[in-house]
N, C-alpha and C positions, 0 to 999 in steps of 0.2 A: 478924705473920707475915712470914718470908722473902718477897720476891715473885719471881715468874717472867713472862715474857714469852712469851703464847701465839700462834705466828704460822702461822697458817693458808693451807695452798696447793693447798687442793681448788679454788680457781676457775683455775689454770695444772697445777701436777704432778696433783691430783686429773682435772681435764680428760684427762688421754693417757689415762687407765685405757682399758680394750677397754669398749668399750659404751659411753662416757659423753659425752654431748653435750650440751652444755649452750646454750640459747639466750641471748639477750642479758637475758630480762626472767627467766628461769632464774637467772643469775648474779647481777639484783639484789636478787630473792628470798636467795638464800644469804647476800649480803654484808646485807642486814636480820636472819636470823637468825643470824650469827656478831655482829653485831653487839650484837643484845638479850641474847646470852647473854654476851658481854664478854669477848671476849678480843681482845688488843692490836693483832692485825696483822692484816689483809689481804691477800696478794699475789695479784695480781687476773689477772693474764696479763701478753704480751707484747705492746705497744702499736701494734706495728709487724706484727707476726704474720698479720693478719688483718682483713677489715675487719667482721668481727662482735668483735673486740676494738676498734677503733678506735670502732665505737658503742657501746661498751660503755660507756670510758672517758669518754665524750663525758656519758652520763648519768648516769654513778656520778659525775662533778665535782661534780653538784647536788647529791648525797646528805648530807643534815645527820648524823651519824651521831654516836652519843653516847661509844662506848668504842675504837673500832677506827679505824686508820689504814689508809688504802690505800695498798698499796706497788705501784709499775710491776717489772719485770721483763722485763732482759735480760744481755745477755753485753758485755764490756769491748771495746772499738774493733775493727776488723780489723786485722790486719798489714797494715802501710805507708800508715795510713792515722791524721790526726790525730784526735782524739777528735769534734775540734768540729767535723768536719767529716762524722763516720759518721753517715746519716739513722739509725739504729737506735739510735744513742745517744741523739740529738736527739732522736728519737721518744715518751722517756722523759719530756724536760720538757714535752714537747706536752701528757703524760697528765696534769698538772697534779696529782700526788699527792705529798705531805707526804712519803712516804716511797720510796727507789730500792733495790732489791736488785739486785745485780750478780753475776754469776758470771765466775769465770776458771781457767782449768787449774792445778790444783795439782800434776798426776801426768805427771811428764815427758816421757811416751812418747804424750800426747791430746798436749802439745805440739809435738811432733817429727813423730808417725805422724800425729795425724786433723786438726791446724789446721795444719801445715807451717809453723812458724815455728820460731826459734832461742830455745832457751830464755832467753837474755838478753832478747829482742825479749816473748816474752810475760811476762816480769817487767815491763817497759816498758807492757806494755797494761795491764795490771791496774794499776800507781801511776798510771799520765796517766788514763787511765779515771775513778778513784777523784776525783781529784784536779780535776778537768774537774766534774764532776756536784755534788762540797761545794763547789764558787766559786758554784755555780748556787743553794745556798742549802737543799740535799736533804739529809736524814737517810740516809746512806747506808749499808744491810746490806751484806758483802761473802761470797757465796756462796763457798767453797772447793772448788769442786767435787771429786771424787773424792781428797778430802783424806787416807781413809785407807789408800789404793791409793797414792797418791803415795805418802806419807809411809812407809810398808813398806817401796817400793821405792829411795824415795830423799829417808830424812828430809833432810836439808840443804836440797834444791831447794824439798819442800815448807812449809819454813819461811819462805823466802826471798820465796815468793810473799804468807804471812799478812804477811812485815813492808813488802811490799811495797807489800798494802795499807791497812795499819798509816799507812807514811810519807806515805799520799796523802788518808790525813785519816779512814777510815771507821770508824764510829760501832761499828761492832760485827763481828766475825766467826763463819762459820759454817761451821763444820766439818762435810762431806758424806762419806757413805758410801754415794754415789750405785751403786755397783754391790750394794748389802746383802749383801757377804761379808764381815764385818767382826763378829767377836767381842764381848762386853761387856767380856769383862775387858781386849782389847787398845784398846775407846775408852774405858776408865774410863783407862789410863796412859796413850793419847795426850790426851786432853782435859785429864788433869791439867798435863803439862809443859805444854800451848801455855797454857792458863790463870793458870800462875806466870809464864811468859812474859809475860803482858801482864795482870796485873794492874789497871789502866787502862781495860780495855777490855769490851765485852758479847760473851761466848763464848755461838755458839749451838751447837746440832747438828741435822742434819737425816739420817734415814736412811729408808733403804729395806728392803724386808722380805722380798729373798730365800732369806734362811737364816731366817724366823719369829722374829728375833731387832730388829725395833726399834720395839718397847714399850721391852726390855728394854736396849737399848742408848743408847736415850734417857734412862731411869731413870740409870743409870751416869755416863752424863755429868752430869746435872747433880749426879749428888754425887761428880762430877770436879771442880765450878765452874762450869760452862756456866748461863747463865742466863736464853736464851732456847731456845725448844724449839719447832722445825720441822715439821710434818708435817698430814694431811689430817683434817679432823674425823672422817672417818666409814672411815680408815687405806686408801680407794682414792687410785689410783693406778697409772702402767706397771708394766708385770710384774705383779708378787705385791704390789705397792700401796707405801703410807706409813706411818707409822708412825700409828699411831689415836690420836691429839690426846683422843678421849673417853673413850680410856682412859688415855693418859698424865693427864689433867685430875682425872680420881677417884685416879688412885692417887697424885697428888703432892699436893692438895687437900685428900683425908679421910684420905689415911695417913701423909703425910710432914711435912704441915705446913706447907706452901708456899700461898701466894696466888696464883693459877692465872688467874682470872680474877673481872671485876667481878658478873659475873650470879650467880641464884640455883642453889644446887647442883641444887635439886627441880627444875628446868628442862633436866636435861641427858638425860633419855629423851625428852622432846617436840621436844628440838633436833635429837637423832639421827633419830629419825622424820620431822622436814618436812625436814631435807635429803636422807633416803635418799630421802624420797618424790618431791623436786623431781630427782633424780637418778635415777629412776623404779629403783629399786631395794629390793627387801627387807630389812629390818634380819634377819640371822642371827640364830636366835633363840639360838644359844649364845655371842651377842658379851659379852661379860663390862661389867658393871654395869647396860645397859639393853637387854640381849635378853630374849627374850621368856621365855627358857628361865633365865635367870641365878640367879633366886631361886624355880624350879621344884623341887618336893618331890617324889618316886615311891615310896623306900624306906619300909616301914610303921616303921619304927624314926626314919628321920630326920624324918618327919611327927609322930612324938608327941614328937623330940625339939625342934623348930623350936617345936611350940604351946606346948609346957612351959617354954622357953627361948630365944627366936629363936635366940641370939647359940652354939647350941652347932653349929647347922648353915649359917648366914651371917655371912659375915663383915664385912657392912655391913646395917643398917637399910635395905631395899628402897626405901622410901620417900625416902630421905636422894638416892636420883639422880634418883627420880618413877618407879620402878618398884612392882611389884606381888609380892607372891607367891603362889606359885601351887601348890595340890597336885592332885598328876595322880593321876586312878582306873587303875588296874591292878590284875592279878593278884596282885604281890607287895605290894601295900597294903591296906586295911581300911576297918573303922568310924570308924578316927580321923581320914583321908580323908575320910568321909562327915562328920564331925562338923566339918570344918573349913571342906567345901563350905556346911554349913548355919549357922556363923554369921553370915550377912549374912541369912540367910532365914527360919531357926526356930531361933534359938538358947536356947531351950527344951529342946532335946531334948539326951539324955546316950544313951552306946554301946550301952544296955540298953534304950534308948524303943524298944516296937514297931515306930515310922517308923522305924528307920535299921535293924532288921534286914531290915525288908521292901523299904526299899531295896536292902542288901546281896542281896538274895535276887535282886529284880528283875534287878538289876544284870547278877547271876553268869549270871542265861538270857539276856540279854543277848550277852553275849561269849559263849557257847555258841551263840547265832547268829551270829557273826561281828561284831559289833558292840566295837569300838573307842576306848573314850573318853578314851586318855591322853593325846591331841592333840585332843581336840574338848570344850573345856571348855565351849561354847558348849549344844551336845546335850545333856550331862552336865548343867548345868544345867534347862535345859525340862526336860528325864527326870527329875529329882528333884520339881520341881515338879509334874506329872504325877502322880509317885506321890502326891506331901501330900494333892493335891488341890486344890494351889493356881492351876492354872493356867488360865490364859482363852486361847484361843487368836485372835488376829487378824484372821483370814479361813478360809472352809471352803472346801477344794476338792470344786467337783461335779465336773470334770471335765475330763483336757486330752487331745490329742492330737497324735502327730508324726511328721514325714515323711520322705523326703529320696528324689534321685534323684541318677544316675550315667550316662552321665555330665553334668553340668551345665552350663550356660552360663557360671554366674559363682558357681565353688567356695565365693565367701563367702557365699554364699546360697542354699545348697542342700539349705537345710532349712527346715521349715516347721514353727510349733507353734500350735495354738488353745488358749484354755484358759477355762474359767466356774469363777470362783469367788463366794462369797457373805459382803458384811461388813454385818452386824448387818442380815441379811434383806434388803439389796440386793445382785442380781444384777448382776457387770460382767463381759463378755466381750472378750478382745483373740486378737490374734492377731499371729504377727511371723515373719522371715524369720533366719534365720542362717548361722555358720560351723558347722554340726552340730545336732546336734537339740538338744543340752542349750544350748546359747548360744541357741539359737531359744527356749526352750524359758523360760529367764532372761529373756531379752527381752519375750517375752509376759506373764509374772507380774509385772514390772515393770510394766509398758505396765497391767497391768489393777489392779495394786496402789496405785500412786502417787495414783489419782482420789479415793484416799481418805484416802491415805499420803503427802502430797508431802514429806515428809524422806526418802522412800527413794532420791530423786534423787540423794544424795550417796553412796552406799552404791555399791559394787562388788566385784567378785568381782576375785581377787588368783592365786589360787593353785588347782586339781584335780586332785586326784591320784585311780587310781585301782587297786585290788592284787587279784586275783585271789586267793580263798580258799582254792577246793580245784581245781588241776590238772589232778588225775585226772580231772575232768567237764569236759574242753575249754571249749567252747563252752557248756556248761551249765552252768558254775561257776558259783558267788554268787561276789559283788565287792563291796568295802566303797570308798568311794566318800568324799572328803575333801573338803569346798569350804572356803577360806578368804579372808573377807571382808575390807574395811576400809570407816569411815563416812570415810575421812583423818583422822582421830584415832588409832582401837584400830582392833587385827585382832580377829577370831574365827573359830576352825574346826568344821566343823559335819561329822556325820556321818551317811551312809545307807546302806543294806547289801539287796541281794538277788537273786536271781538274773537281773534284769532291769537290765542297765547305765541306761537310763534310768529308771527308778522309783527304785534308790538316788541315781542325780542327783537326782529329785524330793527325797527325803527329807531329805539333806544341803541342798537348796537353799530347802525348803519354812524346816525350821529356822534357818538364815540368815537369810533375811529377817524368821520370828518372834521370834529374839531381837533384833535392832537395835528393833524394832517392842516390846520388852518394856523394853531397854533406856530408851529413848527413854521411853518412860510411866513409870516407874520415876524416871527424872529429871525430870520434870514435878511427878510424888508432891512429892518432895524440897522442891520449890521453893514 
């Protein structure tokens, strides 16, 4: 297989993203999972930047790591100033990594307008720069910054600057489309020429994604010749983010044909997931190969046509990234829905078995109350089991209740929930304080659930949402009512419905915790 060089920059460009902060033992979690999954690079931060970068560096040195090299990262000398002499260069070798990325103005007018030097002078920093760091013994990346903003405005100059770094010894270049205005078809013909151009050399690209164009512009390049491929695992990043490394990985890996990286492909949903999750973020569930939604079924035609034929309505084997698929109960779906929910359950039964009409039937007064289960597959299941008559339930509620006042001392505690439930004829009662009644109200079912249940400990509430039904009854409306969990593995969404905001939280939250609690014994069975 062709190979590629996948070079990862969610611990520096992923960093600026808005919201994202990552701590020091944060970042060496990430650099462990980019690592197990295997791909080639690391660029870790700027060494000088910070001194949560500087201890960063200080304990990623130890790191035995199997497929991934760390790269430092920074910018080429200042004006008027010798290379060996910039603490910020120097900084680079302090970080003690196998490998240096550098950047330098490729686009005449960041030369001229925002670093105020003379475009010959920053020709001069980028070779002594380059040139200073390979005597040091460093594999050196040489970042092109704004390479195709220059190069529009003034191919010559930024030619001038790749041969620049070319002359000063660097192992590879990388073509930036750091502002993501930048077309496919116009870096498939610049990556081509700079790539005949050097020959010789490892063409990267690195883009940015504010036209929604660099997946696709990544793509492009490397079947310009570009051979390494820049951007964020999980495609955050400033602005509108990086280019998504886990989808550039599936689609140059399982469709093009390329060697992408060392790790296992079935590995690349579990990777997307512990770094969203160390980046305390949600995986989109319509992120293409390992969202949650990717290989999600709704239509009753594409449901009978996926069981009859996966391949007529997905275009990869779910499982080939370690995803799932999934068919969603609605309105414009059926028995084949049902009959797809039940093969892991009663795969016995066919479209005509009594059980799945009575399901269907269930179902349909269901959503005639307001009830919702094409995001709450978690419901959807218990309710099918229910109907079989397969289902044991966990714990019984006797009884809870809740409070709150206004105004209060301390807003995160200004609610209050008791609750007595009963498992397998013992009695436990808790009670707990919260940010509203329903988080009181979680906290208590926990607190009383776990003395029996201690895997629930890992289990959290992620996501509530909450829709008003019918309008026209203000204040009296019924509300369908969404919780979705994680155990930090899988999510699930659970559903409750009634005219009572807190009793559909009850219901949504009661389920929740019976599935994880179903799950969990289900995988004990197994074992």
């Amino acid at each position: 297989m062709k190979r590629l060089e996948i070079f990862d920059s969610i611990l520096r460009d992923g960093a600026q993203g808005e919201g994202i902060s990552f701590s020091v033992q944060d970042k060496l979690n990430i650099v462990h999972a980019l690592d197990e999954f295997g791909v080639a690079y690391i660029e870790a931060g700027n060494p000088s930047s910070n001194p949560k970068d500087i201890e960063f560096f200080q304990k990623a040195s130890k790191l035995k790591l199997k497929n991934a090299k760390l790269c430092a990262f920074g910018s080429t000398r200042r004006k008027g100033m010798r290379a060996d002499e910039d603490e910020n260069v120097l900084s680079l070798l302090k970080a003690d990594t196998r490998a240096v990325s550098i950047f330098g103005k490729a686009w005449d007018i960041h030369a001229t307008e925002i670093i105020k030097v003379s475009l010959e002078e920053n020709i001069e920093m980028v070779r002594e720069t380059v040139s200073f760091l390979k005597s040091k013994g460093k594999e050196l990346i040489f970042d092109a910054e704004h390479f195709f903003d220059g190069y529009k405005n003034n191919p010559e100059y930024a030619l001038t600057v790749l041969k620049a770094a070319a002359e000063g010894g660097a192992d590879a270049l990388c073509l930036c489309d750091t502002n993501g205005g930048t077309f496919p078809d116009e870096v498939f013909e610049i990556t081509k020429l700079v790539c005949e151009m050097y020959p010789n050399l490892r063409i990267g690209i690195h883009c940015h994604n504010d036209t929604g164009c660099a997946v696709a512009n990544s793509l492009m390049a490397v079947k310009a010749g570009a051979v390494q491929i820049q951007g964020t695992f999980t495609g955050i990043g400033e602005r509108c983010g990086n280019a998504d490394l886990s989808v550039l990985i599936a689609d140059l890996q399982l469709k093009k044909g390329y060697r992408c990286v060392e790790g296992d492909m079935s590995r690349l949903s579990d990777t997307v997931i512990r770094i969203s999750s160390i980046s305390n973020l949600i995986v989109p569930k319509d992120k293409p190969f390992t969202g949650e939604s990717a290989f999600a079924h709704k239509g009753g035609m594409h449901i009978d046509g996926v069981s009859k034929l996966p391949s007529s309505f997905e275009h990869i084997d779910p499982e080939t990234v370690g995803n799932a698929r999934r068919f969603l109960m609605s309105e414009v779906s059926g028995r084949t829905t049902i009959l797809a929910k039940l093969k892991d359950i009663a795969p016995e039964f066919t479209k005509d078995s009594p059980e799945v009409i009575e399901i269907m039937r269930r179902l349909k007064q269901q959503e005639h109350e307001g009830y919702q289960f094409e995001s709450a597959d978690a419901s959807l299941e218990l309710f099918i089991l229910k109907v079989l008559g397969r289902y044991k339930p966990h714990f019984e509620l006797n009884m809870y209740k809740t409070t709150g006042e206004y105004p209060a001392a301390n807003p995160e505690l200004a609610s209050y929930a008791m609750i007595n439930i009963e498992v397998d004829g013992e009695n436990e009662t808790a009670a707990s304080l919260g940010n509203g009644p329903v988080h009181a109200l979680d906290s208590a079912l926990r607190k009383a659930l776990v003395v029996f249940y201690p895997q629930l400990l890992k289990m959290r509430l992620i996501d509530y949402k909450v829709r008003v039904l019918e309008g026209s009854h203000a204040t009296a409306a019924q509300v369908r009512v969404l919780i979705e969990s994680t155990d930090g593995e899988t999510t699930w969404t659970t559903v409750g419905v009634s005219t009572d905001i807190i009793q559909a939280s009850w219901l949504a939250l009661a389920d929740s915790f019976e599935y994880m609690l179903s799950k969990t014994a289900n995988e004990k069975a197994k074992v």
